[in-house]
C-alpha positions as CSV (number, residue, x, y, z in Angstrom):
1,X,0.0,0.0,0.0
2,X,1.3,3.4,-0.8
3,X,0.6,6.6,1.2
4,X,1.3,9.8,1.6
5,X,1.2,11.4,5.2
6,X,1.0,15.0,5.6
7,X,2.5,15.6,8.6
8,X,1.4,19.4,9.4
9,X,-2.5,17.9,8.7
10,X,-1.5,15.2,11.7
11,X,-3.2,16.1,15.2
12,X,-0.6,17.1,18.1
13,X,-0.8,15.4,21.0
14,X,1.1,17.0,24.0
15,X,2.3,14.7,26.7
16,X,3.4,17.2,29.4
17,X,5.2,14.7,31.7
18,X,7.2,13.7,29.2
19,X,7.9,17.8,27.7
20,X,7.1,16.9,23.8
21,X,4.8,17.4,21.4
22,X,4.5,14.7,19.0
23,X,2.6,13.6,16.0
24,X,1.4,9.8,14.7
25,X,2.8,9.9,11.1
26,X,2.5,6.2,10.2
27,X,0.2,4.0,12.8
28,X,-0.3,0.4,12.8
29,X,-4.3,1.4,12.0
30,X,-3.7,3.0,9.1
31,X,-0.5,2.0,8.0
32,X,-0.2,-2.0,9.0
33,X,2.1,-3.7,11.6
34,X,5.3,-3.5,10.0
35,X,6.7,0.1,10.8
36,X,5.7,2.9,12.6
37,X,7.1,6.5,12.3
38,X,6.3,9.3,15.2
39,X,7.4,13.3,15.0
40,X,8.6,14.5,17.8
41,X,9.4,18.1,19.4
42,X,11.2,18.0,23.2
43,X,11.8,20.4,25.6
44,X,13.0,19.0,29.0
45,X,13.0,15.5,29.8
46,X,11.6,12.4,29.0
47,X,10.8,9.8,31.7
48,X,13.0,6.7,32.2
49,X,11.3,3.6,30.2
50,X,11.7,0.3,28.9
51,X,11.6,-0.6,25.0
52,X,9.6,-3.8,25.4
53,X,9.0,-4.6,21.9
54,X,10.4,-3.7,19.0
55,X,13.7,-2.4,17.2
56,X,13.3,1.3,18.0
57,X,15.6,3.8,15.8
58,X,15.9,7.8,16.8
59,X,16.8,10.0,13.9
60,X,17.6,13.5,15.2
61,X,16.2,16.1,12.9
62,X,17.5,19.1,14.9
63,X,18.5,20.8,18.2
64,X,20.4,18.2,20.6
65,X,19.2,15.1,22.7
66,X,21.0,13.3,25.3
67,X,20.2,10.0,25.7
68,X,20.9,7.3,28.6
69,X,20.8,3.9,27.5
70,X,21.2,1.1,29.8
71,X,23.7,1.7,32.1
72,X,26.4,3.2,29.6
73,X,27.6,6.8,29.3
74,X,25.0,9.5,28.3
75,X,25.5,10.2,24.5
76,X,24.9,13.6,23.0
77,X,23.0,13.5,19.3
78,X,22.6,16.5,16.8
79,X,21.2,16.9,13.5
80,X,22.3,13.4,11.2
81,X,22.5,11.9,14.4
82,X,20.6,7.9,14.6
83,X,20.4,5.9,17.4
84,X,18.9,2.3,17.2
85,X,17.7,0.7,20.6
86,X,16.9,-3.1,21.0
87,X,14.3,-4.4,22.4
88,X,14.8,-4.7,26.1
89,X,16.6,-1.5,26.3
90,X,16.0,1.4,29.3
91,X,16.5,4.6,28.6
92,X,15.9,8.4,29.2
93,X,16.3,11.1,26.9
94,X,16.6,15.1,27.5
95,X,16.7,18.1,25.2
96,X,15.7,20.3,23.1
97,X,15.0,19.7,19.4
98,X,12.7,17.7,17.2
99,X,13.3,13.7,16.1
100,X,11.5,10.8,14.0
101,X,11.1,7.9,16.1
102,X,10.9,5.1,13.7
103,X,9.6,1.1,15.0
104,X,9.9,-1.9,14.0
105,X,7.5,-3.7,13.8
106,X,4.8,-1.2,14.5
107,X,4.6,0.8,17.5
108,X,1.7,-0.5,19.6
109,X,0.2,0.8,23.0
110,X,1.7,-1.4,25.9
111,X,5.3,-1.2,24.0
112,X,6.7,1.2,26.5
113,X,6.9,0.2,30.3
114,X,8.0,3.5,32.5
115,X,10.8,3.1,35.2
């Protein structure tokens, strides 16, 4: 199936806890189970949480993000900048600046456990 998303036509959802604004480009409901791709805009920090899942890849569009994986050194990503987690992984993530967050397979609610 081919699509094209729109993403400025996608609904915001904020999730103040969590300081971002994000938007559901490709879903599981309207796209199938194979990938899922999220926009997201952060300002602060994001709560500690487990990847249960899937293969989750972060593709930093702009600003900086620091990211905590596991229990290895922070790293710092820019612009360009890709991380892939496995699942399994904890992590927490702080910023400022805007990212795809791509998963394989699809994103699915109940994927994320919080720390």
């Amino acid at each position: 199936m081919t699509s094209v998303v729109r993403g400025n036509e996608k609904e915001s959802i904020v999730e103040a806890q969590n300081h971002l604004t994000l938007r559901t480009l490709a879903c599981v409901e309207e796209h199938g189970r194979e990938v899922s791709v999220t926009w997201v805009r952060i300002d602060g920090r994001h709560l500690r949480l487990r990847n249960l899942r899937t293969t989750r890849i972060y593709y930093v569009l702009d600003g900086m993000i620091v990211f905590e994986v596991n229990s290895e050194q922070p790293v710092a990503l820019s612009a360009g900048d890709l991380l892939v987690l496995s699942p399994g992984d904890d992590y927490a993530l702080e910023g400022a600046g805007s990212y795809l967050v791509i998963n394989g397979p699809a994103f699915e609610v109940g994927d994320d456990g919080y720390l």
